[in-house]
N, C-alpha and C positions, 0 to 999 in steps of 0.2 A: 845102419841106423835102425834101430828098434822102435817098435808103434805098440799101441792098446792091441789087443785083440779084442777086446770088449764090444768096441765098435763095427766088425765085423758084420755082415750079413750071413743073415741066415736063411740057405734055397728053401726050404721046406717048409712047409706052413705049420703055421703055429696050431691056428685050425681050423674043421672042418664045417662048411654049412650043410647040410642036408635040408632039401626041401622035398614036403611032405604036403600031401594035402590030405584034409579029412576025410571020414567017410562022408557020403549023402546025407545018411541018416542023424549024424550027428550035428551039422551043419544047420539043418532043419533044428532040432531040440534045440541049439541055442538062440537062433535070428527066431522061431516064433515059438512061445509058450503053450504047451497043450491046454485045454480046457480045464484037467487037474490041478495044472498049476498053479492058471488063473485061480481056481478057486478055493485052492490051498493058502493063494497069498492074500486073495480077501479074511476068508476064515480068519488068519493071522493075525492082519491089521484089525480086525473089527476084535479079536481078544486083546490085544495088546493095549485097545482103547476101553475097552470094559477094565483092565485091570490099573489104568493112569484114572480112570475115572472114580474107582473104587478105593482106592488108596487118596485121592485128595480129598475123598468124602468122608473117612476113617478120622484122618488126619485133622481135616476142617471140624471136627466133634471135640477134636480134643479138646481141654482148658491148656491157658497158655504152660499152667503148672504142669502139666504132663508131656506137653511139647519140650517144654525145656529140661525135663529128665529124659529125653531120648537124644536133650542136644541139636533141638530142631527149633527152628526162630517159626513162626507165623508165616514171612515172606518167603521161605525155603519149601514150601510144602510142596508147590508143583516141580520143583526141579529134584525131588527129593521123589514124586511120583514117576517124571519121567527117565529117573537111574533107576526105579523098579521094573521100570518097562524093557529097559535096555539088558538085564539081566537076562 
């Protein structure tokens, strides 16, 4: 009688886990932020909100005729601020 081989097991593993632990040191930099960082990610968000604030105030000036040669509606203007931010 003849059978699949297909179905077959197979001894040997397919594969391998390796467990590894980090260092100390890096450990630490992820679970608590230096003081740098904190203060790199305020810096950040306080520009990213200077520049959503400056682009709706640009925007907000314009007459509706120059919004709509950029292709921009009136109601579009903050979502239109905050893809400049996301940039």
């Amino acid at each position: 009688m003849s059978y699949c081989r297909c179905f077959e097991t197979i001894e040997r593993p397919m594969f391998h886990i390796i467990e590894t632990t980090p260092e100390p040191s890096k450990v630490a930099d992820v679970r608590k932020p230096s003081g740098t960082r904190i203060i790199m990610n305020v810096a950040r968000s306080f520009n990213n909100w200077r520049k959503f604030r400056q682009t709706i105030t640009e925007l907000g000036r314009m007459s509706a005729r120059e919004l709509q040669d950029l292709g921009i509606d009136r109601v579009d203007i903050r979502s239109v601020a905050r893809a400049s931010v996301a940039r």
